[in-house]
Backbone and ligand atoms as CSV (ligand in chain L), in Angstrom:
chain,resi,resn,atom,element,x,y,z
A,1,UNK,N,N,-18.293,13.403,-18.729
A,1,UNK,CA,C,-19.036,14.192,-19.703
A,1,UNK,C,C,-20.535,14.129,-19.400
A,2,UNK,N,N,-20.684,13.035,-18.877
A,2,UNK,CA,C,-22.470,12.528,-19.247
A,2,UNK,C,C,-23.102,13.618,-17.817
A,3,UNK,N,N,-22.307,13.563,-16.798
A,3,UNK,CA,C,-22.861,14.276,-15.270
A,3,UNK,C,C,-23.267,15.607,-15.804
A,4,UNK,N,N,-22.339,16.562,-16.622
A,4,UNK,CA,C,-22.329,18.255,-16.866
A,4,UNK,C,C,-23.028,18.321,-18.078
A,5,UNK,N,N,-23.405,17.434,-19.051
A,5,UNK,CA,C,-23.745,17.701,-20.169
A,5,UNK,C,C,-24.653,18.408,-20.147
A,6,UNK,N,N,-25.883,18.438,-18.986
A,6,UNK,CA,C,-27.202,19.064,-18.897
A,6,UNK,C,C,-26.821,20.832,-19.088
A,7,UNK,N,N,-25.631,20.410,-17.820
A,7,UNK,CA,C,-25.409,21.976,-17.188
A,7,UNK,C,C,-24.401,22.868,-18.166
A,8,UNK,N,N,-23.480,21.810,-18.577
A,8,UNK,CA,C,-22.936,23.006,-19.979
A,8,UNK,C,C,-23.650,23.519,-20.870
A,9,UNK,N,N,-24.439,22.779,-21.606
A,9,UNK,CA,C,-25.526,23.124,-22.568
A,9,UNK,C,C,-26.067,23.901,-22.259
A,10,UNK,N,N,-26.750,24.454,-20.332
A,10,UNK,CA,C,-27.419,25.379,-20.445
A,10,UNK,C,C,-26.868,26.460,-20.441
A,11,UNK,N,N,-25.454,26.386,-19.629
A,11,UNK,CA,C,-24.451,27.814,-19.413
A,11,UNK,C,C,-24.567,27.971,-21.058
A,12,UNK,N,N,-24.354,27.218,-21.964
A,12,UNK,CA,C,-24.063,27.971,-23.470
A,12,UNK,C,C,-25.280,28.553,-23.997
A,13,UNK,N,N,-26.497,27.851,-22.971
A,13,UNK,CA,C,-27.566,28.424,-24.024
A,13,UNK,C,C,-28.039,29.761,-23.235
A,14,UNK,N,N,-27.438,29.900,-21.991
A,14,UNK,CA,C,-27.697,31.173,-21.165
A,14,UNK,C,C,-26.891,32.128,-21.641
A,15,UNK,N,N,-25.779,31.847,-22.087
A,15,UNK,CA,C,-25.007,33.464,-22.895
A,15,UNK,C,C,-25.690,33.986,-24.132
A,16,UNK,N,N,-26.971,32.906,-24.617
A,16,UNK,CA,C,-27.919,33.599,-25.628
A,16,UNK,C,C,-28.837,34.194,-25.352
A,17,UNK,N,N,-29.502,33.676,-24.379
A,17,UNK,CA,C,-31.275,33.811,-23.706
A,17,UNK,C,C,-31.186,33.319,-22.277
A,18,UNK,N,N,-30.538,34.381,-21.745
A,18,UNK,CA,C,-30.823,34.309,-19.955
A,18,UNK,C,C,-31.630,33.890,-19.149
A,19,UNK,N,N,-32.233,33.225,-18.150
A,19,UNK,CA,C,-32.901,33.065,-17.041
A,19,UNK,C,C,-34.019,32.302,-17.969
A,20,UNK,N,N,-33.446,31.154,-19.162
A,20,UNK,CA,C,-34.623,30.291,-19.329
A,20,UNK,C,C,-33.731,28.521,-19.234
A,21,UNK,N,N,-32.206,28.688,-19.245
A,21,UNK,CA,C,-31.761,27.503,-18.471
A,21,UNK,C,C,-32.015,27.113,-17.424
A,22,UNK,N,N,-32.016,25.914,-17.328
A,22,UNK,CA,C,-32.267,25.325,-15.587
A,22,UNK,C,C,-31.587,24.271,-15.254
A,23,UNK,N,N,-30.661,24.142,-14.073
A,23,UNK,CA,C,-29.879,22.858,-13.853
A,23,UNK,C,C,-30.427,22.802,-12.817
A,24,UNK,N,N,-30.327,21.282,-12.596
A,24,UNK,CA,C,-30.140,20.636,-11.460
A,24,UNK,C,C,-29.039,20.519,-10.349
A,25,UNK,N,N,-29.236,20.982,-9.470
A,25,UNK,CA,C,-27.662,21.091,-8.339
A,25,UNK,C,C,-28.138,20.683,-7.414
A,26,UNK,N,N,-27.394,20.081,-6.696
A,26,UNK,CA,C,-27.339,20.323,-5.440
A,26,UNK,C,C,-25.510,20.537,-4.166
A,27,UNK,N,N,-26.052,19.768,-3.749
A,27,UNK,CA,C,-24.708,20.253,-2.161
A,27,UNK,C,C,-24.431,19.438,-1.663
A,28,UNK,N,N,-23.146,19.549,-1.103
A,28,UNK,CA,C,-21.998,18.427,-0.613
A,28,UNK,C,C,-21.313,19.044,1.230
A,29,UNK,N,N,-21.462,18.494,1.721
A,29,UNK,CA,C,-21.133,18.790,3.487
A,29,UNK,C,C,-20.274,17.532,3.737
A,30,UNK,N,N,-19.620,18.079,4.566
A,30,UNK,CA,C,-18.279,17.339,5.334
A,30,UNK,C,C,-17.466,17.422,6.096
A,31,UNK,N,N,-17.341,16.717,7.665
A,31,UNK,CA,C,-16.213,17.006,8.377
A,31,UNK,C,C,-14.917,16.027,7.770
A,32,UNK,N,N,-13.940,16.773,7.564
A,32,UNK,CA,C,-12.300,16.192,7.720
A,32,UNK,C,C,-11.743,15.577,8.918
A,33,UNK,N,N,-11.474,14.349,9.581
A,33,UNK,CA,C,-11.197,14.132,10.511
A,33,UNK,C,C,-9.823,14.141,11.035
A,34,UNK,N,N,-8.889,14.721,11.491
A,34,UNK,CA,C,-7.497,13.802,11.564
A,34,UNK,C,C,-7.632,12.187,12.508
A,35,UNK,N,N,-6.991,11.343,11.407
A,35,UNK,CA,C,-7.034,10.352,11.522
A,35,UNK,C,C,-5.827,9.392,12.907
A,36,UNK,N,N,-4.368,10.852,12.692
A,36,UNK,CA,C,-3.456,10.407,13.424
A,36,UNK,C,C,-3.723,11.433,14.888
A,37,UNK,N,N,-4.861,11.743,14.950
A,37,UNK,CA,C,-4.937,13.238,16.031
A,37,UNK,C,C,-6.191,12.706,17.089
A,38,UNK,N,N,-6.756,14.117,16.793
A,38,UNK,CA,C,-8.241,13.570,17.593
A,38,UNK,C,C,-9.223,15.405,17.128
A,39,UNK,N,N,-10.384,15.072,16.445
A,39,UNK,CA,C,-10.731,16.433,16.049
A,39,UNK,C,C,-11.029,16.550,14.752
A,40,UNK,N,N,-10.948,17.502,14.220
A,40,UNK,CA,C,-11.312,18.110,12.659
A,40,UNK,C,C,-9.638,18.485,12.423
A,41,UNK,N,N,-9.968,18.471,10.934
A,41,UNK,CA,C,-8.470,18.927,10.047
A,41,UNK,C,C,-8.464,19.960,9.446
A,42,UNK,N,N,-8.244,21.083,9.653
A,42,UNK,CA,C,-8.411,22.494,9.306
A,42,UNK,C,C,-7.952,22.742,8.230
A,43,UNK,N,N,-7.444,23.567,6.947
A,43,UNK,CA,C,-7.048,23.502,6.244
A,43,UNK,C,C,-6.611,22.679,4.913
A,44,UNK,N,N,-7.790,22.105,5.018
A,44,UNK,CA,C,-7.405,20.816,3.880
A,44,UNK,C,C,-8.236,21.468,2.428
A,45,UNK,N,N,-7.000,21.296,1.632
A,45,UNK,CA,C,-7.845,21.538,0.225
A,45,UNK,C,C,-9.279,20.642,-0.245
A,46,UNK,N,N,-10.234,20.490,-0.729
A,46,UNK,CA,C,-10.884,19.909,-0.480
A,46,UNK,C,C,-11.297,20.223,-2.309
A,47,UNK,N,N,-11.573,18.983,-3.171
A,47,UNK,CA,C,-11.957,19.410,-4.687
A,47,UNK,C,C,-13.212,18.060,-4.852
A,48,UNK,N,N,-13.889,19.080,-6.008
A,48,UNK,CA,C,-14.723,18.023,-6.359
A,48,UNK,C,C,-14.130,17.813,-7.821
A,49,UNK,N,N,-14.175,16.567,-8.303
A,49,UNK,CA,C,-13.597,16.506,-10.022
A,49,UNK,C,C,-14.067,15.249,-10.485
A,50,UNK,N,N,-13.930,15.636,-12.224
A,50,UNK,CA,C,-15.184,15.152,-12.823
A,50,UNK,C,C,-13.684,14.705,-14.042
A,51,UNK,N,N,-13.649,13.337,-14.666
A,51,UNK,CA,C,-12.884,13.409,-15.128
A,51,UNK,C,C,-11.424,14.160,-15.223
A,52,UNK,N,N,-10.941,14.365,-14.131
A,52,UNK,CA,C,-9.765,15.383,-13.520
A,52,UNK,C,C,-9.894,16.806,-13.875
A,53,UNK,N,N,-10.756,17.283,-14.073
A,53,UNK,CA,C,-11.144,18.525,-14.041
A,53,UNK,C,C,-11.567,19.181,-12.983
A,54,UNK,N,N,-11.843,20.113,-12.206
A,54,UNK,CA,C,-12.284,20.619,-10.904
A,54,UNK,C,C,-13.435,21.274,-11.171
A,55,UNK,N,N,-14.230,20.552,-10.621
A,55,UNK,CA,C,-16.304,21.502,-10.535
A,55,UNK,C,C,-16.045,22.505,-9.152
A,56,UNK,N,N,-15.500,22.353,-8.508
A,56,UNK,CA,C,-16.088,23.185,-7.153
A,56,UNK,C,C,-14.428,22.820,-6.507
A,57,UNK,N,N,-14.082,23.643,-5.700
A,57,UNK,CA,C,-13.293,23.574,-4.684
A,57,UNK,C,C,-13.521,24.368,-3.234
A,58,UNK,N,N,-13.070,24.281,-2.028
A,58,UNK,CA,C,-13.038,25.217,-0.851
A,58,UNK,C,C,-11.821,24.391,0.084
A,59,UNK,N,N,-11.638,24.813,1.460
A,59,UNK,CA,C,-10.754,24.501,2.126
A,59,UNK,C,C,-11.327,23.838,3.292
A,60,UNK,N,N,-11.136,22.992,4.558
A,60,UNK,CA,C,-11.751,22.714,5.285
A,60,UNK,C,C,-11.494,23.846,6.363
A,61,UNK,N,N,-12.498,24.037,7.136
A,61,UNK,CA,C,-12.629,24.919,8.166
A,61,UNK,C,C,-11.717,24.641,9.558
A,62,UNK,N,N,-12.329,25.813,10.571
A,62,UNK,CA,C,-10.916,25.557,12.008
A,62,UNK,C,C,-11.434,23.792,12.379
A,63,UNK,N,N,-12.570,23.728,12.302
A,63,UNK,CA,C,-13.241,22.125,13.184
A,63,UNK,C,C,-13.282,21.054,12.058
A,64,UNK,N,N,-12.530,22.001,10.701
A,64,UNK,CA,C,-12.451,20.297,10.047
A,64,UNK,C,C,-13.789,20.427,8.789
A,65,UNK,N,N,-15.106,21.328,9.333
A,65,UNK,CA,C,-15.507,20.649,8.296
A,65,UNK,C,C,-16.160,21.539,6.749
A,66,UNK,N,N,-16.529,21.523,5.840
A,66,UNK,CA,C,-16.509,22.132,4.527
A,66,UNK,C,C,-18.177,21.842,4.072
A,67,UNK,N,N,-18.350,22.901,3.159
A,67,UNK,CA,C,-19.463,22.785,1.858
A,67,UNK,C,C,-18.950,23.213,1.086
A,68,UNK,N,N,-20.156,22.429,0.192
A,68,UNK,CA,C,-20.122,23.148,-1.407
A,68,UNK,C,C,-21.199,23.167,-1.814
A,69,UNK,N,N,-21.433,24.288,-2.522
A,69,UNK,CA,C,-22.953,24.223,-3.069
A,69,UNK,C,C,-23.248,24.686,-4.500
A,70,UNK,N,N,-24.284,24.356,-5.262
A,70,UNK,CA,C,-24.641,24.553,-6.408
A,70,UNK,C,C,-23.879,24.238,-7.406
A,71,UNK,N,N,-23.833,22.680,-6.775
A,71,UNK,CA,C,-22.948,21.581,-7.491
A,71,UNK,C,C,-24.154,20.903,-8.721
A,72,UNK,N,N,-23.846,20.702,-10.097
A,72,UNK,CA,C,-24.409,19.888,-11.205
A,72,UNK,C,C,-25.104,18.709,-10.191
A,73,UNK,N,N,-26.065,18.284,-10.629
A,73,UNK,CA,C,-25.996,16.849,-10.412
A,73,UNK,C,C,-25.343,15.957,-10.604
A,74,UNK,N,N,-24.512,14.787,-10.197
A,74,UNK,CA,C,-23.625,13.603,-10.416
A,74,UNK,C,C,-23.020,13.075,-10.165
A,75,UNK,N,N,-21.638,12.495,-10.406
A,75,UNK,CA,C,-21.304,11.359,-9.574
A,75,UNK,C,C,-19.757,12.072,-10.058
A,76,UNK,N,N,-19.058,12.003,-8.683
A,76,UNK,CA,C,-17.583,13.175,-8.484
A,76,UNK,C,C,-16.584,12.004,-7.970
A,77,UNK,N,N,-14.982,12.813,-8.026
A,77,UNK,CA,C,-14.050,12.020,-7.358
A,77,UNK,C,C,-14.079,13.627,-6.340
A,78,UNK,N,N,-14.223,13.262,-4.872
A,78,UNK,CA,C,-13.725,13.923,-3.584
A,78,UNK,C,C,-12.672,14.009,-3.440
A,79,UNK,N,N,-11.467,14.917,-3.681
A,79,UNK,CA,C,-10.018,15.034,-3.266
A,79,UNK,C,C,-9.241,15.735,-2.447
A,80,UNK,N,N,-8.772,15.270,-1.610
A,80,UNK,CA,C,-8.332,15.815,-0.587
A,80,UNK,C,C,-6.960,15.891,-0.591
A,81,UNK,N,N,-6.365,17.428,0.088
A,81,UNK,CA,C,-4.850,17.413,-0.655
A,81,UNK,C,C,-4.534,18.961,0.669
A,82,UNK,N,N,-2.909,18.436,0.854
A,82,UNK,CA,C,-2.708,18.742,1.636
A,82,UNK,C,C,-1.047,18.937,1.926
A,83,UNK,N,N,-0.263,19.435,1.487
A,83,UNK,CA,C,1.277,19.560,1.801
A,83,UNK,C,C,1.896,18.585,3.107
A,84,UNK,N,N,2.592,17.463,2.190
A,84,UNK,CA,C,2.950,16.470,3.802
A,84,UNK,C,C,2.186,15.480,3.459
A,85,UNK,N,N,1.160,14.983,2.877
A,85,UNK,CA,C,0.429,14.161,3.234
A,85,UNK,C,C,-0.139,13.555,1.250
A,86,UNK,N,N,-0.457,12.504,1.569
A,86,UNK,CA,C,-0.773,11.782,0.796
A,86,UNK,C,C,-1.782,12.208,0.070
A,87,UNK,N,N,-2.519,12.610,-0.839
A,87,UNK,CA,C,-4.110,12.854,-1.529
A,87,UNK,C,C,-4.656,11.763,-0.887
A,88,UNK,N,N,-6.176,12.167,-1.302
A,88,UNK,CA,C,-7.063,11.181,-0.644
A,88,UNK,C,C,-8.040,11.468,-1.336
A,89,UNK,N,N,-8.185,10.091,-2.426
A,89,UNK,CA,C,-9.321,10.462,-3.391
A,89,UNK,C,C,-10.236,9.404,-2.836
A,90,UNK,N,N,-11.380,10.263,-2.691
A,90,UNK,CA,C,-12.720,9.448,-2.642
A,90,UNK,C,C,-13.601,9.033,-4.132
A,91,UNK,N,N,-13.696,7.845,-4.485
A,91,UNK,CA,C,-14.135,7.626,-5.644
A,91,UNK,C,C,-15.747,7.672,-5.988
A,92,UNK,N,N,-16.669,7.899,-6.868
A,92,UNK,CA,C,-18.172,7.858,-6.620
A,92,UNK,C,C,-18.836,8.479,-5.526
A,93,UNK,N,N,-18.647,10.208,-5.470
A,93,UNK,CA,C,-19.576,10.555,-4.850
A,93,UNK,C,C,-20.782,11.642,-5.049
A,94,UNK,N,N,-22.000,10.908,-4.950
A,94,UNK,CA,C,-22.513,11.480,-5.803
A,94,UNK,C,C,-23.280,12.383,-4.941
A,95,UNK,N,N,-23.869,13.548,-5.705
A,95,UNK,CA,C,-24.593,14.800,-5.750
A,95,UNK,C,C,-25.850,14.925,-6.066
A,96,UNK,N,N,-26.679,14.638,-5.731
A,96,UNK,CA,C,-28.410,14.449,-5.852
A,96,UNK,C,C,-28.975,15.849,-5.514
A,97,UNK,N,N,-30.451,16.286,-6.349
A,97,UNK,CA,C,-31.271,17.126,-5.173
A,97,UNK,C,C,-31.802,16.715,-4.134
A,98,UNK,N,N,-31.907,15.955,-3.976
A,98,UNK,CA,C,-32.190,15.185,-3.219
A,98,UNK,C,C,-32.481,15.874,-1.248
A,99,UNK,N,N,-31.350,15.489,-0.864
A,99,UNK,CA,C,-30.387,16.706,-0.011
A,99,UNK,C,C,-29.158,16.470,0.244
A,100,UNK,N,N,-28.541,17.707,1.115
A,100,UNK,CA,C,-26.861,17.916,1.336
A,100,UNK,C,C,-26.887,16.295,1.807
A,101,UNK,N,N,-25.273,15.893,0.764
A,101,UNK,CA,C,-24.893,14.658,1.421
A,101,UNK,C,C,-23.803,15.413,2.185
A,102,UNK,N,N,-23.549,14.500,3.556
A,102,UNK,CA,C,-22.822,14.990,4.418
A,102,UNK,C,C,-22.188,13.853,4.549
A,103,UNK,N,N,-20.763,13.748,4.399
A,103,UNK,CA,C,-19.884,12.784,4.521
A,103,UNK,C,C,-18.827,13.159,5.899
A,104,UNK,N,N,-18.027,12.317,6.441
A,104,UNK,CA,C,-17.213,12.277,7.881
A,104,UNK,C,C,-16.148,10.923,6.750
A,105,UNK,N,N,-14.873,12.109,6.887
A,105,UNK,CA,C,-14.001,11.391,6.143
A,105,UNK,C,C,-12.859,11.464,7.166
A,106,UNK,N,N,-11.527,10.872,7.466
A,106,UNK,CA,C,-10.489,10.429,7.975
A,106,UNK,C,C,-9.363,10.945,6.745
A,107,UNK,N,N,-8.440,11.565,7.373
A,107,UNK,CA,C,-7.262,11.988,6.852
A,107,UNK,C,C,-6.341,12.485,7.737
A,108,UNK,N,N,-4.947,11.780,7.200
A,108,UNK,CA,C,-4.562,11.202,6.138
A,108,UNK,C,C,-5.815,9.565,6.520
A,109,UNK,N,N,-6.107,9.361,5.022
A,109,UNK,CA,C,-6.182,8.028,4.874
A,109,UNK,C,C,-5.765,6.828,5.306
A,110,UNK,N,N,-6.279,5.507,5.593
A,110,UNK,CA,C,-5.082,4.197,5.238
A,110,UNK,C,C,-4.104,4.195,4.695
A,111,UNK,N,N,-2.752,4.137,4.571
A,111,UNK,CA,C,-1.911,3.999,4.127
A,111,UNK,C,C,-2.230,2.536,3.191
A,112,UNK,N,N,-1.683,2.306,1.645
A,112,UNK,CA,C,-1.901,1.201,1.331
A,112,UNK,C,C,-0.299,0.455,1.123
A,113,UNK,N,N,0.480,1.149,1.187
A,113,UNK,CA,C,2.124,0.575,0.899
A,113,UNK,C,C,2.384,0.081,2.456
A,114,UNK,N,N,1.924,-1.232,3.157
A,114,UNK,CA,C,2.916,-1.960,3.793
A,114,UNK,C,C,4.007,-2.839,3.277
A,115,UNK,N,N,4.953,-3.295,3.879
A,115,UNK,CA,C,6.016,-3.543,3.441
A,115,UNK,C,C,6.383,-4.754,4.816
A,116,UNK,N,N,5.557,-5.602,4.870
A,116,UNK,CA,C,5.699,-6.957,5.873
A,116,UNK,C,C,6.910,-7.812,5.656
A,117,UNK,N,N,7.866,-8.089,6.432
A,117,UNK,CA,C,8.988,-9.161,6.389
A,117,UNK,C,C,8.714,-9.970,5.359
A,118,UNK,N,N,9.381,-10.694,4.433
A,118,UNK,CA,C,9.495,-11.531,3.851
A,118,UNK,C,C,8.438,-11.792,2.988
A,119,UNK,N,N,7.461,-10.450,2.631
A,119,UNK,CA,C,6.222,-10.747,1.823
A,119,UNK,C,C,6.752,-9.514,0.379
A,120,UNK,N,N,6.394,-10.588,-0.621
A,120,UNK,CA,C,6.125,-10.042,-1.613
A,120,UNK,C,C,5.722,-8.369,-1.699
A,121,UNK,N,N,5.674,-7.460,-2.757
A,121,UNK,CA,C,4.698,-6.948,-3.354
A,121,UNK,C,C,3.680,-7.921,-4.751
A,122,UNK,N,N,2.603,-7.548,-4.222
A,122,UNK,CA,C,1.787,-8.115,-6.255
A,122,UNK,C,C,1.145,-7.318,-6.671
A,123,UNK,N,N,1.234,-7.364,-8.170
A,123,UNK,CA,C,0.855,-6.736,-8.770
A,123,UNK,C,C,-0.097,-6.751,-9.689
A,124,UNK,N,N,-0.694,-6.247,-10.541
A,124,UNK,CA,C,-2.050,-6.749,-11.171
A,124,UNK,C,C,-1.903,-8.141,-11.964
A,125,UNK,N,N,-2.780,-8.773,-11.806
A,125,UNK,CA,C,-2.437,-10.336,-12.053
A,125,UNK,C,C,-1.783,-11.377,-11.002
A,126,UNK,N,N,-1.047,-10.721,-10.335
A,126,UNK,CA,C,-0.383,-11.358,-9.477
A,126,UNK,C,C,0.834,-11.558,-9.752
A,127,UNK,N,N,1.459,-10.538,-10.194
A,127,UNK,CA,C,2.863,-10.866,-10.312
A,127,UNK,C,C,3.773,-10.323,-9.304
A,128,UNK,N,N,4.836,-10.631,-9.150
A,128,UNK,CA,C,5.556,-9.609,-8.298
A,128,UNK,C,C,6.768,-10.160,-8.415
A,129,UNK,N,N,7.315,-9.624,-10.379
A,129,UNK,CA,C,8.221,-9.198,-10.163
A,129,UNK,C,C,8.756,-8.353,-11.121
A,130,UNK,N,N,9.943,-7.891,-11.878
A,130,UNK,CA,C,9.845,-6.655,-12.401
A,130,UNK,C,C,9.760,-5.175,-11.901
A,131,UNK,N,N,9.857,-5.469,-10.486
A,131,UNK,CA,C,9.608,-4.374,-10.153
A,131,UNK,C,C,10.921,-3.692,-9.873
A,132,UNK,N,N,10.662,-2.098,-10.201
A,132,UNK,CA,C,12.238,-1.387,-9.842
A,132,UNK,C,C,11.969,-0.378,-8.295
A,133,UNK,N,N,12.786,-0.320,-8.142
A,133,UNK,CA,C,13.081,0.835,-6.489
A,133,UNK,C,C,12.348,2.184,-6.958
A,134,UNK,N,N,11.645,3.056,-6.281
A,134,UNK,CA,C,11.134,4.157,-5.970
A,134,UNK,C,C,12.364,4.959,-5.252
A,135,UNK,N,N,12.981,5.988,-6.434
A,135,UNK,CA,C,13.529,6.701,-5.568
A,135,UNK,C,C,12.966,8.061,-5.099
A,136,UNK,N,N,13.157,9.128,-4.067
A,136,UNK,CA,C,12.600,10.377,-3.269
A,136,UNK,C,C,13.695,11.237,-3.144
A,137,UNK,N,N,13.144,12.557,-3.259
A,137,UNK,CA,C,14.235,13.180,-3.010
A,137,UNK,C,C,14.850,13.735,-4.521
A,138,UNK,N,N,15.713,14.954,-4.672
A,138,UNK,CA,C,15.944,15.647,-5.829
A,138,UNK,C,C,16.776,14.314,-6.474
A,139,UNK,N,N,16.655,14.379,-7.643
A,139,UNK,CA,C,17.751,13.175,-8.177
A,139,UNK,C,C,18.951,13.744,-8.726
A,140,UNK,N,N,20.116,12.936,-8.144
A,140,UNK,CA,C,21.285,13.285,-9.017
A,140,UNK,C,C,21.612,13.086,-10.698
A,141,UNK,N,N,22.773,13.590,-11.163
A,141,UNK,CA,C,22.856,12.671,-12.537
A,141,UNK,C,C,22.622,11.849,-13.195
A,142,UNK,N,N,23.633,10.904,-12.032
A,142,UNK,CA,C,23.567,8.748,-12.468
A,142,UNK,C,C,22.151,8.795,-11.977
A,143,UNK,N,N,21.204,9.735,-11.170
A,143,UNK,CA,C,20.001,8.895,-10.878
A,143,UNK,C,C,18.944,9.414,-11.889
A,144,UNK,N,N,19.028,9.946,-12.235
A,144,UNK,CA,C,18.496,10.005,-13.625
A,144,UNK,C,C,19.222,9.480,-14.953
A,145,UNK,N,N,19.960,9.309,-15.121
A,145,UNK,CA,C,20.547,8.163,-15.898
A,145,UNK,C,C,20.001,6.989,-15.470
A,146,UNK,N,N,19.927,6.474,-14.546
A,146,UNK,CA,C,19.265,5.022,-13.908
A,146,UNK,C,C,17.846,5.057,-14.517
A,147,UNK,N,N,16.974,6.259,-14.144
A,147,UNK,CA,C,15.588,6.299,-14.559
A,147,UNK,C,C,15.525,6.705,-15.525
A,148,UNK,N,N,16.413,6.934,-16.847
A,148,UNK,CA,C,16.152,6.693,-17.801
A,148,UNK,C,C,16.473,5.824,-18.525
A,149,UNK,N,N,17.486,4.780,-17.984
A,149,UNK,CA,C,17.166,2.935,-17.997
A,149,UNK,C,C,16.645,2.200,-17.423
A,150,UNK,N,N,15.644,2.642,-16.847
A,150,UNK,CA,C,14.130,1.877,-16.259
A,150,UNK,C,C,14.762,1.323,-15.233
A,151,UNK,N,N,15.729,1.662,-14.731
A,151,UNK,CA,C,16.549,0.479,-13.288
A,151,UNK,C,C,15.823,1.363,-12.044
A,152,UNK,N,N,15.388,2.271,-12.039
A,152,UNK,CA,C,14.659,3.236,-10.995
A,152,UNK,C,C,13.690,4.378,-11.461
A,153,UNK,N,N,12.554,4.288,-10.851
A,153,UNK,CA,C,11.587,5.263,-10.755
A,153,UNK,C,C,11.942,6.542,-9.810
A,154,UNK,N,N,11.594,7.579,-10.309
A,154,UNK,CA,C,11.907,8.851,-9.280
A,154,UNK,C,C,9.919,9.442,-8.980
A,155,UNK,N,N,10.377,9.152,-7.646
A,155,UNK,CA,C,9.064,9.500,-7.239
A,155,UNK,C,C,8.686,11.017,-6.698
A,156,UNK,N,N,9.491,11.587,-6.981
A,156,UNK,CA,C,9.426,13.189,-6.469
A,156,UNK,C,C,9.952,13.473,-5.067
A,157,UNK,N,N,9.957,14.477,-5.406
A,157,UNK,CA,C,10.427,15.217,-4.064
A,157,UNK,C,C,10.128,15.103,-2.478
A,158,UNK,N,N,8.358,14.990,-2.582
A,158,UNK,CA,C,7.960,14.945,-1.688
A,158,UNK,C,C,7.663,13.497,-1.012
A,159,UNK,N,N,8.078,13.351,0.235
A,159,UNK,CA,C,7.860,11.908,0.984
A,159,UNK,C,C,6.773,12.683,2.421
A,160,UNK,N,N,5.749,11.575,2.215
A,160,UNK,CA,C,4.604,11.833,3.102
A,160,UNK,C,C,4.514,10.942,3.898
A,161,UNK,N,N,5.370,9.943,4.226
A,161,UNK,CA,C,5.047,9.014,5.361
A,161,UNK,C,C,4.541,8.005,5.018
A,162,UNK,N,N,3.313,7.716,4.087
A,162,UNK,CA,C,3.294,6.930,3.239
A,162,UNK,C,C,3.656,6.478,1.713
A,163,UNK,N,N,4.676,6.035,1.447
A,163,UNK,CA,C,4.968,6.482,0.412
A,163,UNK,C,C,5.399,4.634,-0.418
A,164,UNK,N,N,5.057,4.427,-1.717
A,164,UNK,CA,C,5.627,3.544,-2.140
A,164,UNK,C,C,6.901,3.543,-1.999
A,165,UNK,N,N,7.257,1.922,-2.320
A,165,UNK,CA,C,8.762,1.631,-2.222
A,165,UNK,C,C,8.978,0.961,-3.932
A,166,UNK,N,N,7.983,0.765,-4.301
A,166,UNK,CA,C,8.226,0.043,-5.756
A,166,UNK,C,C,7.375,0.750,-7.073
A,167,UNK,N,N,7.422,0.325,-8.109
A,167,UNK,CA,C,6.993,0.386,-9.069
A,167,UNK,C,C,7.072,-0.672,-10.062
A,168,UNK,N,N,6.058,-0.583,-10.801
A,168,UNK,CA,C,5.826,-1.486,-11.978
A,168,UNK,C,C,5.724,-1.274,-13.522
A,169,UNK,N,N,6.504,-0.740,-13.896
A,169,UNK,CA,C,6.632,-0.380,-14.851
A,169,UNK,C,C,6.038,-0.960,-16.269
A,170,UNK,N,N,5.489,-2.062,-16.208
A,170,UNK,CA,C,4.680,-2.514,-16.878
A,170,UNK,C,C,2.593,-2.408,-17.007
A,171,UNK,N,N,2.412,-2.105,-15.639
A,171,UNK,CA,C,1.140,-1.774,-15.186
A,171,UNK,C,C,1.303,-0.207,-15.219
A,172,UNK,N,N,2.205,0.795,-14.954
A,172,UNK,CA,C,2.234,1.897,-14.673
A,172,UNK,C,C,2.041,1.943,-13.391
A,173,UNK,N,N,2.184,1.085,-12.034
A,173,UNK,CA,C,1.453,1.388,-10.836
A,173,UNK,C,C,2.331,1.002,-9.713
A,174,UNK,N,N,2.331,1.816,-8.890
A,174,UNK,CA,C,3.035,2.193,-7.749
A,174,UNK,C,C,2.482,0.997,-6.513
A,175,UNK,N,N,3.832,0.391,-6.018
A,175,UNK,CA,C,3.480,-0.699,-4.786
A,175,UNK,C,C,3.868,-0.677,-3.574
L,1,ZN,ZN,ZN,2.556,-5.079,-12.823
């Protein structure tokens, strides 16, 4: 709320009395890298969002890389999204007049779900246990019967390569 407050107020006060609002904006630059390739990532949805709302969106270009401009001033989540592949939210990035910040991002991302021999998952606090199976893939009957006795999570349809294997149903959070 606190980033747009300037700039909503003026859009409302510009549908009264035109061309006496004034925001502050500026601009956001960026190559997409593929991370498993070598190059730019063409086609990547690319969002700026403010409390899960979307300020600005575009796509990444043939070499990977994107703008945006006549962005509010403030501090954004960067999201990157892409059919196949994992999102990739960048947290705190902020938008100054300053000048174009130009960021060089990697996608897909780190994967954070390894799954090492004989190691735990933990979970906030450090627990690790409670946890039920992540299932993928359309669910049958009994498997929705299962996930609606908490014995399994259905994680959707889509599997990206990285994908949890657990859940925590007590944290709400995927391991
Ligand atoms: Zn937990």
């Amino acid at each position: 709320m606190k980033l747009a407050a300037c700039c909503l107020s003026s859009v409302a006060f510009l549908l009264f009395q035109p061309f006496t609002g004034k925001c502050q904006v500026g601009q956001l630059a960026g190559q997409v890298n593929n991370s498993k390739g070598s190059g730019g990532f063409p086609g990547i949805t690319v969002t700026l969002q403010h409390d899960g709302h979307t300020i600005a969106g575009t796509a990444t270009n043939q070499d990977g890389t994107f703008s945006l401009s006549n962005l509010p001033v403030g501090t954004y989540d960067l999201v990157l999204e892409m059919i196949g592949y994992r999102t990739e939210r960048q947290i705190g990035v902020s938008i100054t007049t300053a000048q174009a910040a130009r960021l060089t991002i990697p996608f897909p991302g780190p994967c954070p779900y390894t799954y090492p021999h004989h190691k735990l998952s933990v979970c906030m606090g450090g627990h690790t246990n409670h946890f039920i199976p992540i299932a993928y893939g359309l669910p049958t009957a009994r498997m929705m019967q299962r996930a609606k006795q908490g014995k399994v999570y259905l994680g959707g349809c889509q599997v990206t390569g990285c994908d949890p294997k657990y859940y925590c149903p007590i944290h709400q959070k995927e391991l």
